[in-house]
Structure formats: structure tokens, C-alpha cells
C-alpha positions as CSV (number, residue, x, y, z in Angstrom):
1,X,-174.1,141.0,180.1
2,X,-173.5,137.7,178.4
3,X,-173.4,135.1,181.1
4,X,-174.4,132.2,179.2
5,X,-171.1,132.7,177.1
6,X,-169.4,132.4,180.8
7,X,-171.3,129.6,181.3
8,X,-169.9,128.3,177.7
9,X,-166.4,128.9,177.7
10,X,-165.9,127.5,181.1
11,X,-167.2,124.3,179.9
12,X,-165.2,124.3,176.7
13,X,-162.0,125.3,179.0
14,X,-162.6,122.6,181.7
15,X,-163.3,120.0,178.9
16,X,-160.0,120.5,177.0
17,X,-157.9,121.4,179.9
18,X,-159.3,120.1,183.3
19,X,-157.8,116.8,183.4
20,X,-155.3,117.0,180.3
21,X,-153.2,120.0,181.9
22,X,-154.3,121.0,185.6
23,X,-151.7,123.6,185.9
24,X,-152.8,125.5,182.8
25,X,-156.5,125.0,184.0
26,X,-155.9,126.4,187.4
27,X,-153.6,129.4,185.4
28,X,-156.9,129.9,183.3
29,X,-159.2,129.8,186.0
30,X,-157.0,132.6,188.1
31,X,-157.4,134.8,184.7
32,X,-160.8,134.9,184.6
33,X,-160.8,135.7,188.3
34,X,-158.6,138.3,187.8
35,X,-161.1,139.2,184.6
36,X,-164.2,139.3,186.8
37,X,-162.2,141.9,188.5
38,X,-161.3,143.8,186.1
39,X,-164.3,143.5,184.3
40,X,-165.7,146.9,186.2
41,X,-164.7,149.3,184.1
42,X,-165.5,147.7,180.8
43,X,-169.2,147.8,181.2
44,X,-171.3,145.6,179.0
45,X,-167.9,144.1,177.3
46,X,-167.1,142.1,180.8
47,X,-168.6,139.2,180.2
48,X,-166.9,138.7,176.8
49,X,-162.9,139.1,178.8
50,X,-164.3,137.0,181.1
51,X,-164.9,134.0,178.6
52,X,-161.8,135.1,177.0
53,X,-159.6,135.0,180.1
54,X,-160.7,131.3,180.6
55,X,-159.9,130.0,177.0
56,X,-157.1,131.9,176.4
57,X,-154.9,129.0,176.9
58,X,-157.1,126.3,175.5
59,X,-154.8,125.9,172.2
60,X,-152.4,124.2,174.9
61,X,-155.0,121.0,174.6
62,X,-152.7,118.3,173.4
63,X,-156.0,117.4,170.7
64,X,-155.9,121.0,169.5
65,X,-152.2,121.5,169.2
66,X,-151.5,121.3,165.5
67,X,-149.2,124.6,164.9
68,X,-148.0,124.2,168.7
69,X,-148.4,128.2,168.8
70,X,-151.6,128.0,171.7
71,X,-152.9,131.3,170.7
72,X,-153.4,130.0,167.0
73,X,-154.8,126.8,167.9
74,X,-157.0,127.8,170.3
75,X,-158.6,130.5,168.0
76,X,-159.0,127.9,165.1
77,X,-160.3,125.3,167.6
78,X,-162.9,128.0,168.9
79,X,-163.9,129.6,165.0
80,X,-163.9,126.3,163.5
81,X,-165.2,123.6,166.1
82,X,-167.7,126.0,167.8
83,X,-167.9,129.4,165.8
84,X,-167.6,131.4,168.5
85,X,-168.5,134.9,169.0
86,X,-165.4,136.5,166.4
87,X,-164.5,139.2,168.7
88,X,-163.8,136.2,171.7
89,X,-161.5,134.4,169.0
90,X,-159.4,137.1,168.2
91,X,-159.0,138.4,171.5
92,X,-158.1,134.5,172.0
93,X,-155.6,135.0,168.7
94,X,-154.0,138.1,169.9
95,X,-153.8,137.5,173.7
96,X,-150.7,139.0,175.5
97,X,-149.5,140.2,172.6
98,X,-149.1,137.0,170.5
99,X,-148.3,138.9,167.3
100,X,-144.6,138.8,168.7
101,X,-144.6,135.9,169.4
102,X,-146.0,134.6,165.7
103,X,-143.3,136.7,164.3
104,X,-140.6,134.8,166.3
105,X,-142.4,131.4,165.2
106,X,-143.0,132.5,161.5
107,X,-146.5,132.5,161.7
108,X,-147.3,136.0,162.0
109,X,-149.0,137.1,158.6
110,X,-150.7,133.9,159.0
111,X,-152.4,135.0,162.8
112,X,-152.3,138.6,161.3
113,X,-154.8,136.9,158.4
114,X,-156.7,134.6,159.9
115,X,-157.7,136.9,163.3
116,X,-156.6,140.9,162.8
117,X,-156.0,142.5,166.5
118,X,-159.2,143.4,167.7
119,X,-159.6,147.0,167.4
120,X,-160.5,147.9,170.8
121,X,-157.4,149.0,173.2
122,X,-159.0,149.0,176.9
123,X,-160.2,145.1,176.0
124,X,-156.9,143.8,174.8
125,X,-155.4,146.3,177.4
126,X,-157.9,144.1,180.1
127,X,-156.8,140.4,179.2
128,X,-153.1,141.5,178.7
129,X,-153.0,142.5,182.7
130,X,-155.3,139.2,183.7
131,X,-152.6,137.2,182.5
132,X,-149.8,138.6,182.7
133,X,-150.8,139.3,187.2
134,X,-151.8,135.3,187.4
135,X,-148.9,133.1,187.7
136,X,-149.1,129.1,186.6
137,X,-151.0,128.0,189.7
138,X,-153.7,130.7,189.3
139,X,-152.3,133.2,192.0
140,X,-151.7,136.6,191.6
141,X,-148.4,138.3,190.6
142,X,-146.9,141.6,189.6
143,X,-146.0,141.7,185.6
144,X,-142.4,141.9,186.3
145,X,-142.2,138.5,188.4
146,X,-144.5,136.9,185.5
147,X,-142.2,137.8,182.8
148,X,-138.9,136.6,184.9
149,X,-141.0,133.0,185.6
150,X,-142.0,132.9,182.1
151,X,-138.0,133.5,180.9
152,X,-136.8,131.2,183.7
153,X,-139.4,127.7,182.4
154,X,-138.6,128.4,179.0
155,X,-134.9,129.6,178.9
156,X,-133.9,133.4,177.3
157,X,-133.3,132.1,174.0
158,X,-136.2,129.8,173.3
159,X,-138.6,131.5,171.5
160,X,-141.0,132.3,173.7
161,X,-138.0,133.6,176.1
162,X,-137.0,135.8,172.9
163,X,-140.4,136.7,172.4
164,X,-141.4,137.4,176.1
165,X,-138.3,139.8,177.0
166,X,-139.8,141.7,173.8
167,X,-142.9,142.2,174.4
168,X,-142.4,143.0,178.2
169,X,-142.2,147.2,178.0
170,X,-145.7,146.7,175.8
171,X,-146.9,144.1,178.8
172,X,-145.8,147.0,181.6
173,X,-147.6,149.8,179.3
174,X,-150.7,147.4,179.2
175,X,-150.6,146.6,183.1
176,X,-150.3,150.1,184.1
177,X,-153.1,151.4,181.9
178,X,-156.0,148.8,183.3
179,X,-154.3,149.7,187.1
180,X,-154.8,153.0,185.9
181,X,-158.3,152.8,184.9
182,X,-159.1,150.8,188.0
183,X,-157.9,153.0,190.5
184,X,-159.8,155.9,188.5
185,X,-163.0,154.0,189.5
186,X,-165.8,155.2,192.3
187,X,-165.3,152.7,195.2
């Protein structure tokens, strides 16, 4: 267990996002509740989706927003301004499956360059279903309802509508897997 990383990236998260964006912070925070959760049934990796669940939305920082594609922004914010732990910055990178979304935006060789998908399904598997099951305010929802809120704030053909109806049967495949895994637990 890493909690001093905890202890790190909700200080980096609060600091970039607490006041600037209070919606996204509170969205952030309800991740890495959800993460905490989840984190059972990844053992000694927990602590690391925990940190991840709370930044994964830092690149949203007005400061940090240079590309305006968050998951970008917020990896090169956390490799460059704080060289994080590599395996936290691509999971950052790659959360929710931004690779679609890059494509859509035309920066997808560059994300695919700079922060390859980290090899490790159950892990991305774990953040996909913490954010996609967290709605703006930090509550809980199913993947469906997320997906039709996301569509609905940003319209069906802006890109991340485009790239959000895309990447929904891949966010239901994630979500199902970690449910799966989770009711496969000892209680």
C-alpha cells in the first residue's frame, strides 16, 4: 500500500481543482470514493487507482489546459511538473478510454507516444467503472445514465459527444467486468 501517494495526489487534485472547478473536484473526489471501493480486489495496486481516480480530471485546471484534451494535460502536468509514478500518468493519459477520444481531436499518435495504455486490463478496467458510475456532483450512477448526461452537456456531435457514444459498448464491457470481479469477492 502506497498511502503517502494518496496523501499526494489529493493535495495536487485539491490544489488545481478545489477552488478553480468545484464541480469537477467534487466529480473527482466521488471517483476515488468509488476507487477505495473498488480497490478490494486489486490487492497491493489500490492505492495507485486510488491516486489515479482523484487526478484523473486535473488536466481540466484552467493553468494546465494547453491542448484542452484533460487527459493529455493532466498527464504532462503530472510527468513534467512532478514526475510522478509513470504507471499513475498513463493510467491518467488513458483514463476512460481517452485513446478515442485523441483520435476524434487528432491527437491520438501523440497520447499513443507520449503515455502507451498501460498494460494491465483489471486496473484500467478499475478506473474506467469509477468514473464512468460517479456523476458531475460526485454521486453514484449506472454507466448508461453517465453516458446519456455526458451526450446531453456536450451535444451528440461535439466531439466528445462523438467520442462518448463510441466508446460506450467498451465503457459497459469495462463496467461489467469490475461488477463482475466484485461480486466474485468473499464478503
Amino acid at each position: 500500500m502506497d498511502e503517502e501517494m494518496v496523501g499526494w495526489a489529493r493535495r495536487v487534485a485539491a490544489a488545481e481543482l478545489g477552488n478553480v472547478l468545484p464541480r469537477r473536484w467534487a466529480h473527482s473526489r466521488g471517483v476515488a470514493a468509488q476507487a477505495a471501493d473498488v480497490g478490494l480486489i486489486l490487492g497491493k495496486d489500490a492505492d495507485l487507482l486510488i491516486s489515479a481516480a482523484i487526478l484523473h480530471d486535473v488536466g481540466y485546471a484552467p493553468r494546465l489546459a494547453t491542448t484542452g484534451f484533460h487527459p493529455l494535460d493532466g498527464a504532462r502536468f503530472l510527468r513534467d511538473e512532478h514526475g510522478a509514478d509513470e504507471r499513475l500518468i498513463r493510467l491518467v493519459a488513458n483514463h476512460s478510454f481517452a485513446l478515442l477520444e485523441a483520435e476524434e481531436r487528432g491527437l491520438r499518435k501523440e497520447l499513443a507516444r507520449e503515455f502507451p495504455l498501460l498494460e494491465d486490463p483489471l486496473l484500467v478496467d478499475a478506473l474506467v467503472y469509477c468514473d464512468m458510475t460517479t456523476t458531475p456532483g460526485g454521486g453514484r450512477t449506472t454507466a448508461q445514465e453517465r453516458v446519456t448526461e455526458i451526450v446531453g452537456r456536450y451535444g451528440a456531435d461535439s466531439v466528445v459527444g462523438r467520442f462518448i457514444r463510441r466508446a460506450a459498448p467498451e465503457i459497459q464491457s469495462s463496467v461489467e467486468r469490475i461488477e463482475a470481479a466484485l461480486a466474485a469477492q468473499p464478503r
